[in-house]
C-alpha positions in Angstrom: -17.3 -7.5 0.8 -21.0 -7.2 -0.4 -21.0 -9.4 -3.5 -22.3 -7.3 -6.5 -23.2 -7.3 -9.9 -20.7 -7.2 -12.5 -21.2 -5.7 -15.8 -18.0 -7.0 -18.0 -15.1 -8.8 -16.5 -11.9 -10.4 -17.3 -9.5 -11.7 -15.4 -6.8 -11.3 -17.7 -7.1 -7.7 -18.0 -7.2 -7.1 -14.2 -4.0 -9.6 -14.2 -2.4 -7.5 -17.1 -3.3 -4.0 -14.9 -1.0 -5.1 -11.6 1.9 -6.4 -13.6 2.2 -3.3 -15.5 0.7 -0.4 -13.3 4.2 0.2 -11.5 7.1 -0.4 -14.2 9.6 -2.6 -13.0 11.9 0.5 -11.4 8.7 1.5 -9.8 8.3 -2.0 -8.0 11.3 -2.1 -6.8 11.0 1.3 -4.9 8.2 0.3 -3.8 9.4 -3.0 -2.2 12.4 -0.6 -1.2 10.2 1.9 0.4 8.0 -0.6 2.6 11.0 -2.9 3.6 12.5 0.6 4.5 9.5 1.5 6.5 9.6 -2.0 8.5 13.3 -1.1 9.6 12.2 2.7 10.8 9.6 0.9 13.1 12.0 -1.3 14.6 15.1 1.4 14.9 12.0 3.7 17.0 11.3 0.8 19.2 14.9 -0.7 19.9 16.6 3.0 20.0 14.2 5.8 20.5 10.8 4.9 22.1 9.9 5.1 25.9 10.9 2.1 28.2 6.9 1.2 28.6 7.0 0.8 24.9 9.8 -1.8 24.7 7.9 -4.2 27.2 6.9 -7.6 26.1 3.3 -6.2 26.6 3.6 -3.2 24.4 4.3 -5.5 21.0 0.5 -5.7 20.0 1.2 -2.3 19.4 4.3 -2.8 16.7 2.0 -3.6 14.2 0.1 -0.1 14.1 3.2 1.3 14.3 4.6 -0.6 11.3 1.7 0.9 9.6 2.1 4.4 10.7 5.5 4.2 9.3 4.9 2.6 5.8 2.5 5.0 5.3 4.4 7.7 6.2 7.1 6.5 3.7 4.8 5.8 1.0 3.5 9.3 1.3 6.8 10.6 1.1 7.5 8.9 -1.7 4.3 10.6 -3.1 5.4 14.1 -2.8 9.0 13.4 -3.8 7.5 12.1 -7.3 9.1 8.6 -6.7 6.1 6.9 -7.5 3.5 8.3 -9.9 0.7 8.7 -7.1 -1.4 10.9 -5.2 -2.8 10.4 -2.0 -5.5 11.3 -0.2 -6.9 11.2 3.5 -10.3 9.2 4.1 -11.9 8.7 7.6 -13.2 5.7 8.7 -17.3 7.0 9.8 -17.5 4.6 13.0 -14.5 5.7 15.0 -13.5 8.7 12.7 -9.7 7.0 12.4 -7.9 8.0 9.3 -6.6 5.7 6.4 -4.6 6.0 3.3 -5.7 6.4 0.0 -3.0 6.5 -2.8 -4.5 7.5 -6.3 -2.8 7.4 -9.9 -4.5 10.3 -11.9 -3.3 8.5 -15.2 -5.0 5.5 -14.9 -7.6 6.1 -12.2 -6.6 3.7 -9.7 -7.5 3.5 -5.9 -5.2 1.8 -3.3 -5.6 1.1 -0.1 -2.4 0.0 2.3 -2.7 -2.8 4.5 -1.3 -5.2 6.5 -2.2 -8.7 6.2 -1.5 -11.9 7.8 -1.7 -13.4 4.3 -0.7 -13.4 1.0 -3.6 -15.6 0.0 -6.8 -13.2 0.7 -7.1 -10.1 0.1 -7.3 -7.6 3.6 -10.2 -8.6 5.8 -13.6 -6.9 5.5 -13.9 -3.4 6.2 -16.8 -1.2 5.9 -14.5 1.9 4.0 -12.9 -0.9 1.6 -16.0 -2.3 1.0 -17.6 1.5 0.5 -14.4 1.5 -2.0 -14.9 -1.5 -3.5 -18.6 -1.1 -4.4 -17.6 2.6 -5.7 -15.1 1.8 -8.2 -16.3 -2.2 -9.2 -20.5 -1.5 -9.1 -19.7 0.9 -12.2 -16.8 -0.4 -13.3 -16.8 -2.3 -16.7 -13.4 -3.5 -17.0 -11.4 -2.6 -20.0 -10.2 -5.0 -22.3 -6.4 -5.3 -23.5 -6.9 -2.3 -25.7 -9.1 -0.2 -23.8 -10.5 0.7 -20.6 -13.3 2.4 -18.6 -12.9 5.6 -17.1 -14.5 4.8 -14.0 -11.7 4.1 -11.0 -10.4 0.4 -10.4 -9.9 -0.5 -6.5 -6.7 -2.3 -5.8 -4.8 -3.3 -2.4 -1.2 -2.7 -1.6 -0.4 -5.2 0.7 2.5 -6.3 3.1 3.3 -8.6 6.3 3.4 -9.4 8.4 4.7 -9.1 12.2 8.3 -9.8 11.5 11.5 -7.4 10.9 11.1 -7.5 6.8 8.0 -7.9 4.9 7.3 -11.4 3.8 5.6 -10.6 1.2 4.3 -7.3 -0.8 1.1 -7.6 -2.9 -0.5 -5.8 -5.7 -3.8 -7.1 -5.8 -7.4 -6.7 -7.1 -9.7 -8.5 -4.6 -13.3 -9.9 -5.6 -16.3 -9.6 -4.2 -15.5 -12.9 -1.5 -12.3 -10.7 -0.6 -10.2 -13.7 -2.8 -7.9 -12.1 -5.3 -9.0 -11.4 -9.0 -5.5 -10.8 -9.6 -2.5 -10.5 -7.9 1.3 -9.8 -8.5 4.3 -10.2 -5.0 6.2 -7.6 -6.5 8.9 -9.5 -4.2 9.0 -12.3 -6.5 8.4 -9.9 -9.9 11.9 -8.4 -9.2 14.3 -7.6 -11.8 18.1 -8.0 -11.9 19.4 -4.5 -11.9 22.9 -2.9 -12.4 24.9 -2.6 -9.1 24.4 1.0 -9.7 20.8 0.7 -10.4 20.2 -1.0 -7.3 22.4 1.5 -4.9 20.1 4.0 -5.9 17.2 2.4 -5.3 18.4 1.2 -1.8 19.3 4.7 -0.8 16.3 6.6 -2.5 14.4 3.9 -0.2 16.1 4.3 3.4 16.1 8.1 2.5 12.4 8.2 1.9 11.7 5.9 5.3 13.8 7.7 7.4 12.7 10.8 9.4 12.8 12.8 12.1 10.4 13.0 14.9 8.9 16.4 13.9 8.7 15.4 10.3 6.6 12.8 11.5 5.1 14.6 13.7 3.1 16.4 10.8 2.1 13.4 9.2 1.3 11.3 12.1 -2.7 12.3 12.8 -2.8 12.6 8.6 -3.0 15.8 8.6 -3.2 18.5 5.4 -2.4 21.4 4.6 -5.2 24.5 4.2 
């Protein structure tokens, strides 16, 4: 990421906005939701993908599919109201692929999903979370504990890596070195729930992740309605 000027900013706040921008029900959907997501991947590819796709060869491609299918869950969980954001569909200008934006109207924050080998750094560079990046923190003055701009605040959602359950899920504001400014592993930020509490969760979860192949089907090249 282009390093850039900034106007006001404080770590604490930036700390203070990912540990309180899902409550703690809402992180442990989410957690719920992109755990879920890793075990839809992995039912496709052991029970219902092609022979060619279950040779040793075809795993560089599990990870884009692990993608494909956290997103589609996340997006899910979007327009069931699970989790108090919007999304939109951006596309990448040098190979025109598509990627996720998720985008809470009450707060005005942008975040992008990715997968990471790391729970140290923020994702690698990219040109369109760069673009982001210099949208939302080259005007942003960031609030204090009392107040805020009104400008948008870019943030990761991040998970890894290449195993069967995610590691690791970050909340995260990266800095212009693509370090974190602030970071919360909602894995470790988990609360102890009721028994009940947690069922629900579990099941809201696996019922958000879990689809058919024409559900996905309409969600798989991103596409929108109208």
């Amino acid at each position: 990421m282009t390093k850039i000027p900034y106007f006001s900013e404080s770590n604490k706040s930036a700390q203070k906005l990912v540990q309180t921008l899902f409550t703690p029900t809402q992180q442990r959907l989410v957690v719920g939701i992109i755990a879920a997501g890793y075990q839809t991947e992995k039912h496709f590819v052991s029970v219902n993908a092609p022979e060619w796709l279950q040779m040793d060869r075809a795993q560089k491609l599990y990870p884009e599919l692990k993608n494909m299918a956290v997103e589609f869950s996340l997006r899910r969980a979007c327009d069931q109201k699970i989790i108090p954001f919007s999304y939109e569909i951006g596309t990448i200008e040098k190979n025109k692929n598509k990627f996720l934006k998720l985008i809470n109207n009450e707060k005005q924050v942008i975040l992008t999903i990715n997968q990471t080998p790391s729970d140290k750094r923020a994702s690698r560079h990219a040109k369109f979370r760069a673009d982001l990046f210099d949208q939302c923190d080259n005007r942003f003055v960031l609030f204090d504990d009392e107040a805020r701009s009104q400008d948008s605040v870019y943030l990761e959602l991040n998970h890894g890596y290449q195993s069967d359950q995610p590691s690791f899920t970050i909340l995260g504001k990266p800095d212009s070195t693509g370090l974190w400014g602030a970071r919360l592993n909602l894995q470790n930020n988990l609360q102890v729930l009721s028994s009940n509490e947690e069922k629900d969760i579990k099941t809201t979860a696996k019922e958000v992740a879990s689809f058919s192949m024409d559900e996905f089907r309409q969600y798989q090249e991103f596409k929108t309605e109208g």
